[in-house]
FIKOLMI-733861 format. One record per atom (N, C-alpha, C): z negated, y negated, x. Coordinates in steps of 0.001 Angstrom, whole numbers, padded with zeros to 6 digits, always signed. Atoms other than C-alpha are relative to their C-alpha. Layout:
<nodes>
ZYX;...
</nodes>
This chain:
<nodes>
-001317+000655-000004;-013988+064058+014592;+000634+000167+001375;-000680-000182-001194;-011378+064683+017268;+000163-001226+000651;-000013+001031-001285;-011416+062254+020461;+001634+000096-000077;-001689+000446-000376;-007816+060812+020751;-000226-000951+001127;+000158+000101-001445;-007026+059881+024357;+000191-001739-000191;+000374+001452-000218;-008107+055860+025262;+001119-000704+000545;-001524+000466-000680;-004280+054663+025735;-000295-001202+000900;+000162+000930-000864;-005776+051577+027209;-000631-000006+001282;+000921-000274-001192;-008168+052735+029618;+001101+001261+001089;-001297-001060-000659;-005370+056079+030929;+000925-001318+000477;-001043+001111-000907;-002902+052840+031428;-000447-000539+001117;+000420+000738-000937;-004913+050692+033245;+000384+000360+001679;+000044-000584-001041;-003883+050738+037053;+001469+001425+000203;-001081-001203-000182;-001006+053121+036288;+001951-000391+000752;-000871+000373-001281;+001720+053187+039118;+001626+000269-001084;-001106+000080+001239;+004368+053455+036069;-000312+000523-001250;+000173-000046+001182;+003347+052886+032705;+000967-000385-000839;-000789-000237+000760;+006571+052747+031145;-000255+001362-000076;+000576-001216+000582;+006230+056741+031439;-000746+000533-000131;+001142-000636+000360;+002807+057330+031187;-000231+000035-001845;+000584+000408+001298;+002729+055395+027608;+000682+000652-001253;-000660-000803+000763;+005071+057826+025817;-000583+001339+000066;+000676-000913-000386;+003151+060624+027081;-001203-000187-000890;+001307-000141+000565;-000061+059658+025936;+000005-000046-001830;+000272-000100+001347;+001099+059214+022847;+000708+000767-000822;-000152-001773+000204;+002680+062842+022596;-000928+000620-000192;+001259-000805-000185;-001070+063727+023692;-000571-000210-001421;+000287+000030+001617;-001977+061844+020533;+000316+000820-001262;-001335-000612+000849;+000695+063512+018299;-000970+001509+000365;+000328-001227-000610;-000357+066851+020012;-001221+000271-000549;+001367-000272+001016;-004169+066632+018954;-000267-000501-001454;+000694+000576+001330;-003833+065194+015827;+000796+001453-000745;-000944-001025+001177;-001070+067803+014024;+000030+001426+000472;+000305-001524+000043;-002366+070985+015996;+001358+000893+001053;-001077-000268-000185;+001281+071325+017626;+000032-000253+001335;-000578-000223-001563;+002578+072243+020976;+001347-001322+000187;-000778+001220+000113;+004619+069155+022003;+000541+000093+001637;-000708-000237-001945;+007410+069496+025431;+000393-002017+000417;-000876+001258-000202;+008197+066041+027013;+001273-000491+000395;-001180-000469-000322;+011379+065145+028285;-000343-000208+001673;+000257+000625-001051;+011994+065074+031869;-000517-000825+000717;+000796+000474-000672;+009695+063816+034172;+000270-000549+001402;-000101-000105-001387;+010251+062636+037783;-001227+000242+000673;+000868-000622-000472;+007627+063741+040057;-001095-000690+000055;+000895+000988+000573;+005678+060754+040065;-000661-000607-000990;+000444+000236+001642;+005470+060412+036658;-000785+001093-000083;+001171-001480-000052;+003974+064211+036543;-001249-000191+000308;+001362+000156-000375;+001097+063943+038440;-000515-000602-000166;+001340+001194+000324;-000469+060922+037315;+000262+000784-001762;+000636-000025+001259;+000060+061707+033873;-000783+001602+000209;+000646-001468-000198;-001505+065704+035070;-001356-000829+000472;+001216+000704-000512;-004257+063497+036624;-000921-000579-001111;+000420+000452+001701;-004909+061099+033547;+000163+001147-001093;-000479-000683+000899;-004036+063094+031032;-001223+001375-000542;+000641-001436-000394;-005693+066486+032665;-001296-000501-000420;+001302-000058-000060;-009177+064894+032400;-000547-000135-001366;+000140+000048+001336;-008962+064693+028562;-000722+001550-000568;+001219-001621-000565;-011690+067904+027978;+001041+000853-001188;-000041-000642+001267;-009938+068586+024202;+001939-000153+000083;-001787-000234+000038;-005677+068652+025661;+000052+000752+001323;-000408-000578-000842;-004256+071053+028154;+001438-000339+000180;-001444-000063-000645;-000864+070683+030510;+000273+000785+000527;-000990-000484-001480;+002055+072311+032192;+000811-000419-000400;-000759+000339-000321;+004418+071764+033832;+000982+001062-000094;-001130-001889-000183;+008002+073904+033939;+000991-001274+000525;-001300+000463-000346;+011235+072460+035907;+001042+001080-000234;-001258-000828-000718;+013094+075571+036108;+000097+001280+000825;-000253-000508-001271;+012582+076669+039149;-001134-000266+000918;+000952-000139-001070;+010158+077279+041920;+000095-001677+000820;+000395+001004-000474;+008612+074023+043518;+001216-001151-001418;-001025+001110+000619;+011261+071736+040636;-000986-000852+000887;+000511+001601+000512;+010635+068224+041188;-000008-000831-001786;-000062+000625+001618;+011575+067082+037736;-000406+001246-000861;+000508-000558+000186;+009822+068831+035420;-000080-000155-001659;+000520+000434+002142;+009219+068589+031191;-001723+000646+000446;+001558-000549-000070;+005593+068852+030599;-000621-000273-001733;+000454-000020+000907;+003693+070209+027850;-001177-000270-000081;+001554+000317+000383;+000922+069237+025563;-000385+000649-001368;+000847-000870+001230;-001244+071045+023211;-001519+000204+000053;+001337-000458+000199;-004464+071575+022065;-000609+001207+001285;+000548-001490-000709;-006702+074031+024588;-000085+000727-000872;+000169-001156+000908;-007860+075937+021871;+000826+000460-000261;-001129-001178+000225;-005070+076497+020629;+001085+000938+001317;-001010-001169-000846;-003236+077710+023887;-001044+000625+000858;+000604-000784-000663;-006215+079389+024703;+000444+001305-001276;-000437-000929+001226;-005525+081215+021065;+001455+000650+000405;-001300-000536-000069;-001697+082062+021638;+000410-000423+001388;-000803+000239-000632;+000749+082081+024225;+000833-001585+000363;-000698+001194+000097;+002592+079068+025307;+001484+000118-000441;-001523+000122-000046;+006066+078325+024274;+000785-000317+000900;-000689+000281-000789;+008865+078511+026437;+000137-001216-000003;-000332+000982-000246;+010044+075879+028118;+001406-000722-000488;-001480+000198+000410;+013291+074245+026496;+001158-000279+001008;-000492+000315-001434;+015159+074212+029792;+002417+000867-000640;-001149-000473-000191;+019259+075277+030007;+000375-000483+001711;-001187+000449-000823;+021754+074715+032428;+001375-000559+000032;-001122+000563+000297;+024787+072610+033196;+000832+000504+001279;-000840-000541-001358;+027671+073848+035869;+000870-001044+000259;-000930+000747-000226;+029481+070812+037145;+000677+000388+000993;-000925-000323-000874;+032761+071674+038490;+001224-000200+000783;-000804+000776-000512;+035305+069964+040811;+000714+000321+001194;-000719-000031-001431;+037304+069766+044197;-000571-001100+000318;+000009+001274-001187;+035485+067227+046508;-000291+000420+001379;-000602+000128-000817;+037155+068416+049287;+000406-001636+000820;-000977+001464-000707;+038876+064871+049912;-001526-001047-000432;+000888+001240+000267;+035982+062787+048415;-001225+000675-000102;+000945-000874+000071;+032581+064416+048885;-001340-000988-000734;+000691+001148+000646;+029900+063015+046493;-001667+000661+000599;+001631-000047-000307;+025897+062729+046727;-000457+000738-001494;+000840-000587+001423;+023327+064458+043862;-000397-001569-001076;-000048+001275+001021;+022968+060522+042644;+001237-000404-000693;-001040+000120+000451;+026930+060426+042185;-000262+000972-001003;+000126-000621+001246;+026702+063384+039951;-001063-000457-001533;+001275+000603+001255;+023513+062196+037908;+000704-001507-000707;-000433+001249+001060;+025297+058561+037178;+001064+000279-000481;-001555-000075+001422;+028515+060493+035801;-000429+000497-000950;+000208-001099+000993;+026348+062361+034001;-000329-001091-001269;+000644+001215+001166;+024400+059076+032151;+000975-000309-000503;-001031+000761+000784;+027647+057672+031876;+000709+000843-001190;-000615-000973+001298;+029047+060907+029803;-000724-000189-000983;+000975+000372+000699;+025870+059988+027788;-000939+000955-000054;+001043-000699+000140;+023276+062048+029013;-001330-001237-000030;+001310+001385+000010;+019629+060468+028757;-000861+000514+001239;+001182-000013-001638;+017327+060286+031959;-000817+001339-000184;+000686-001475+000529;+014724+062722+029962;+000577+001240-000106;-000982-001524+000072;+017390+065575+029810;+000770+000320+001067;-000533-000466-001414;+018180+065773+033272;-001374+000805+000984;+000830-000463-000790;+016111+068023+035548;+000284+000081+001401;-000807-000293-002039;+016915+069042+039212;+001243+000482-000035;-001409-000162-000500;+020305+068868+040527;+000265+000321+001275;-000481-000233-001049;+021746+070407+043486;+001737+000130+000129;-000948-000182-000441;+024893+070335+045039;+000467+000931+000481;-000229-001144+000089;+027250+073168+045402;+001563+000172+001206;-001017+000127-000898;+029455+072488+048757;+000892-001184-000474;-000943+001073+000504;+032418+070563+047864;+000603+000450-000920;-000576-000513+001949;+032937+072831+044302;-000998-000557-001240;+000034+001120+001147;+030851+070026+042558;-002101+000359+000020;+000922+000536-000097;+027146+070465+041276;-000280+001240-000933;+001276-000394+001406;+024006+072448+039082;-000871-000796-000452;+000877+000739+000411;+021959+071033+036982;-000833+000642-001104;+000896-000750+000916;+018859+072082+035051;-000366-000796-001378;+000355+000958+001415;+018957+070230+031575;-000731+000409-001070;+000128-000667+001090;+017809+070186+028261;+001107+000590-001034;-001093-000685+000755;+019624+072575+026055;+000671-000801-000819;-000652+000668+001232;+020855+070011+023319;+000967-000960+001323;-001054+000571-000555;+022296+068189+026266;+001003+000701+000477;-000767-000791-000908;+024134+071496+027732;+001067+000285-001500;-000842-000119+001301;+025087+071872+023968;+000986-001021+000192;-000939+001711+000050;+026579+067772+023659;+001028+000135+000742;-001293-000241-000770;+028519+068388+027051;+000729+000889+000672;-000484-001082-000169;+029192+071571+027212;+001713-000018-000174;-001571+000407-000229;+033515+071937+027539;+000710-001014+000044;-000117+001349+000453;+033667+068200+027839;+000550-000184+001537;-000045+000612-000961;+035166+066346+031257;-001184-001114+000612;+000960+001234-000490;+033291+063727+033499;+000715-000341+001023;-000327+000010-001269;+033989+061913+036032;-000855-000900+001230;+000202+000724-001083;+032666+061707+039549;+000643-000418+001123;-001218+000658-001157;+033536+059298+042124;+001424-000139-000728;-001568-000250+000244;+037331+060024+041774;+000483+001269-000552;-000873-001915+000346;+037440+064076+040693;-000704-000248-000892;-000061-000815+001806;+037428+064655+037218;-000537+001159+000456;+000856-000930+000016;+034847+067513+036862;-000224+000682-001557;+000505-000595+001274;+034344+070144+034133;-001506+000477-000289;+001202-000354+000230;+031213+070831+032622;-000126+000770-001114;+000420-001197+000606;+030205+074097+031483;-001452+000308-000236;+001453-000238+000417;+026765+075068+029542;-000662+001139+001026;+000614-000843-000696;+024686+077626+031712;-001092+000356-000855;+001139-000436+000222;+022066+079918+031070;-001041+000074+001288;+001239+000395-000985;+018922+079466+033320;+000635+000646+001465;-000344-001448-000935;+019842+083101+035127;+001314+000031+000430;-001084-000254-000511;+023186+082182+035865;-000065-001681+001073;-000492+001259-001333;+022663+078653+038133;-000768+000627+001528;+000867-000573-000973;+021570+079446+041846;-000469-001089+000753;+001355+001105-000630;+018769+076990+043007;+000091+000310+001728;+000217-000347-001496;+018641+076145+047168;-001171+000347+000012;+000942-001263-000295;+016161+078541+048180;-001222-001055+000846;+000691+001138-000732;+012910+075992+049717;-001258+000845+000781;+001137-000918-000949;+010207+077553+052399;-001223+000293-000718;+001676-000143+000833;+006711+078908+051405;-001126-001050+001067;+000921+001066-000965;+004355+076367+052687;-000231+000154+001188;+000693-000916-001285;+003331+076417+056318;-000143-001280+000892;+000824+001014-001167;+001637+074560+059088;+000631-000177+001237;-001308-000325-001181;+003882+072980+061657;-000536-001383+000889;+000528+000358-001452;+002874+071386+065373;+000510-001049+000553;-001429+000872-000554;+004887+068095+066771;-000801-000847+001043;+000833+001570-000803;+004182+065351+069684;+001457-000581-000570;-000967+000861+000280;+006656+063088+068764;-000264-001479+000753;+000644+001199-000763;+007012+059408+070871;-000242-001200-000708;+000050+001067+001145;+006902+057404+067733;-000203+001109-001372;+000100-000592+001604;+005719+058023+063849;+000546-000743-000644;-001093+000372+000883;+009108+056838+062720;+000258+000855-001029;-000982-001274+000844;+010482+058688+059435;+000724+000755+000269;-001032-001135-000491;+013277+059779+061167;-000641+001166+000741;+001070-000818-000859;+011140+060846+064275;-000200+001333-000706;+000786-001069+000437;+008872+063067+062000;+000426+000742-000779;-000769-000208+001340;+010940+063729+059270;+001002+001709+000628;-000652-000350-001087;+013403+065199+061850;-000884+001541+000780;+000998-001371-000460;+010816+067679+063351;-000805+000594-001106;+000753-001505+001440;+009105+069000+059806;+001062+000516-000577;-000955-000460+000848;+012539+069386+058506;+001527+000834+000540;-000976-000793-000817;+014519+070939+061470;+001108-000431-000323;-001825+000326-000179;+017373+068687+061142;-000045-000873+001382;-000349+000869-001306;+018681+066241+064176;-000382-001138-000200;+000631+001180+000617;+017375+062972+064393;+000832-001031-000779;-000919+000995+000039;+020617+061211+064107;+000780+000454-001676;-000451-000440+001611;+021290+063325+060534;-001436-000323-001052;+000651+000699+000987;+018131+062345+058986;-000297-001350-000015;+000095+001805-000231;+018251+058703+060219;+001718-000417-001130;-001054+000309+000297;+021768+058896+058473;-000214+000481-001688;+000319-000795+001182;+020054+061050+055027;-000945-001484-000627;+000583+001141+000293;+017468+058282+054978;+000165-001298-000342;-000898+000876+000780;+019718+055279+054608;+000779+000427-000941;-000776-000545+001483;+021802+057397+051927;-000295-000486-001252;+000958+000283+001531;+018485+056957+049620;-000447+002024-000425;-000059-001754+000618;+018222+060894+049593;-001518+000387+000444;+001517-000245-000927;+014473+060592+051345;-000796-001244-000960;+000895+000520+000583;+011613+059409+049701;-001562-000018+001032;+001735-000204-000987;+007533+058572+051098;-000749-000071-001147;+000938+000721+001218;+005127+058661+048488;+000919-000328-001303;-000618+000325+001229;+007579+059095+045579;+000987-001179+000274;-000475+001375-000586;+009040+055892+047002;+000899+000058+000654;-000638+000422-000912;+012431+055161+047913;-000255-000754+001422;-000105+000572-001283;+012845+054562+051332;+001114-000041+000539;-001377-000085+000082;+016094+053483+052675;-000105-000353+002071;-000168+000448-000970;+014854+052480+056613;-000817+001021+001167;+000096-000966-001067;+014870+054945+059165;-001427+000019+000671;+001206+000800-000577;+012369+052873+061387;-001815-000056-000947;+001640+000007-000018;+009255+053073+059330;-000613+000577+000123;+001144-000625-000844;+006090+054323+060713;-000563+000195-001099;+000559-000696+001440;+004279+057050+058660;-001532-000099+000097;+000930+000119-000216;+000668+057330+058353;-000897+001217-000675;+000497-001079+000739;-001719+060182+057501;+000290+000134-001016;-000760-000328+001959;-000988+061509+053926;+000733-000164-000334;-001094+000473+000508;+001854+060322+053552;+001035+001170-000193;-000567-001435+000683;+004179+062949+051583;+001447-000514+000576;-001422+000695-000485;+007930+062769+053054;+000958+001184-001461;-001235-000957+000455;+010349+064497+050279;+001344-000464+000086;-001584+000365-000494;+013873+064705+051167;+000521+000893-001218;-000914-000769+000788;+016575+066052+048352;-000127+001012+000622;-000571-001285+000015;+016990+069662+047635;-000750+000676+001623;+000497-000886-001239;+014732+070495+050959;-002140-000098-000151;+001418-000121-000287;+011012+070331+049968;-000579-001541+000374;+000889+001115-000604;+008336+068109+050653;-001076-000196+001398;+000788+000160-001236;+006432+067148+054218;-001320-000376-000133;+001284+000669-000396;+003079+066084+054591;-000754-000110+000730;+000569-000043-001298;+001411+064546+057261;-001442+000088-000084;+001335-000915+000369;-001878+066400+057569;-000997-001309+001035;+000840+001179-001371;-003394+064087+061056;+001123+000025+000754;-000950+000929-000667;-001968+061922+063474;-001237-000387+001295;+000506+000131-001302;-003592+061969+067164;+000841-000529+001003;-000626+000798-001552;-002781+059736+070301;-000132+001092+000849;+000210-000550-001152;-002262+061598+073560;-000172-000895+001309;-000164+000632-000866;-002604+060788+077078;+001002-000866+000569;-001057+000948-000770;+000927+059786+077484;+000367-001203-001141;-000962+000642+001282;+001063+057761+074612;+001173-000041-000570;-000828-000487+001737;+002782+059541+071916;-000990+000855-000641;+000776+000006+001179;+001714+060952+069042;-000516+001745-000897;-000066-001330+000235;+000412+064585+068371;-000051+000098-001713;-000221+000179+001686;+001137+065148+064450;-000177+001573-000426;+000226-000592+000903;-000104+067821+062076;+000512+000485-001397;-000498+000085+000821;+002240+068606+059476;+000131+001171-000828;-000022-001499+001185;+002407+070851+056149;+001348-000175-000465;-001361+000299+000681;+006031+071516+054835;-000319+000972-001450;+000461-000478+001547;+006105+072548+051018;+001662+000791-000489;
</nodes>
């Protein structure tokens, strides 16, 4: 008889089990009827624990697909091993959306675009990674039935009325993010900004100003205060630029702080 995954024991301890518990019981769905099953959008935190839980189930296999190289948001599939050791996997159901505007005079954030988008009536699950496109509006990596729904439709952000056009994958252009690499700092404090600031080659006074936005995260985890002090492991992702991670954290003689950092 087939093992169906222990929904109570996978919850337990889970750092958001509102989306783990729809998941697991895709995984269910998935081993009982033999069928390849996509989820909807994921945020990144949600991913890895359910790739964690999930992954250690001996008789279901995952992936992940956003899109695009490093996504953060991601759909993730589930299916039998056997069977996707038997066949191929199925694409990923991914499209594109082209939001298009003048904010010239009113310049918006990647969270302004995402809440005009809910409000047009997209759903959370059918949004993937969004980037911003200067001040001619926005991309976005959706699911196709949503690029269908608001495909030649208006929206509006902020104050500019924006058109939204369907895309095909090969026609949005994703910001381009580094190949991993190992980077050197003393810094005189292990403030966010501080460190943030030196793995991410911006100024201190523009990521102390990115960081109150809400556009910087620690650990999946909004963070909105410049001032807090990081601590080994701790993952820094900032919008549309990759993720940091602080590898070690050494005192020096002059007291400050020699730091070890991986950028992603």
């Amino acid at each position: 008889m087939s093992r169906t995954p222990p929904g109570a024991e996978l919850l337990r301890g889970s750092h958001d089990p509102s989306a783990l518990k729809p998941l697991i019981a895709l995984a269910e769905q998935a081993l009982r009827d033999w069928q390849p099953h996509w989820s909807g959008f994921l945020s990144a935190v949600a991913r890895e624990e359910a790739m964690e839980r999930l992954g250690s189930l001996s008789e279901l296999q995952l992936e992940a697909e956003g899109g695009r190289p490093q996504a953060e948001r991601c759909r993730l599939l589930l299916q039998r091993r056997d069977l996707a050791e038997a066949s191929p996997s199925p694409a990923a159901p991914l499209a594109g959306l082209e939001v298009s505007g003048n904010f010239l005079f009113d310049p918006a954030e990647p969270g302004d675009v995402r809440s005009a988008l809910l409000a047009a009536g997209a759903h959370d699950g059918e949004l993937g990674d969004l980037w911003l496109r200067g001040d001619r509006g926005a991309q976005v990596i959706v699911a196709p039935e949503l690029a269908s729904r608001l495909g030649g439709s208006t929206a509006l952000v902020r104050s500019v009325e924006v058109e939204l056009e369907a895309r095909d994958l090969d026609q949005l252009q994703p910001p381009t993010r580094p190949q991993p690499r190992q980077l050197a700092t003393v810094e005189a404090s292990l403030r966010l900004d501080a460190v943030a600031s030196a793995g991410f080659g911006i100024s201190r006074s523009r990521m102390a100003e990115l960081v109150r936005s809400g556009a910087t995260r620690v650990n999946w985890q909004p963070v909105t205060t410049p001032s807090r002090d990081l601590r080994t492991g701790d993952r820094i992702q900032l919008e549309n630029r990759g993720e940091l991670t602080v590898i070690s954290i050494q005192s020096t003689k002059r007291q400050r702080w020699r730091l070890e950092l991986q950028r992603h």
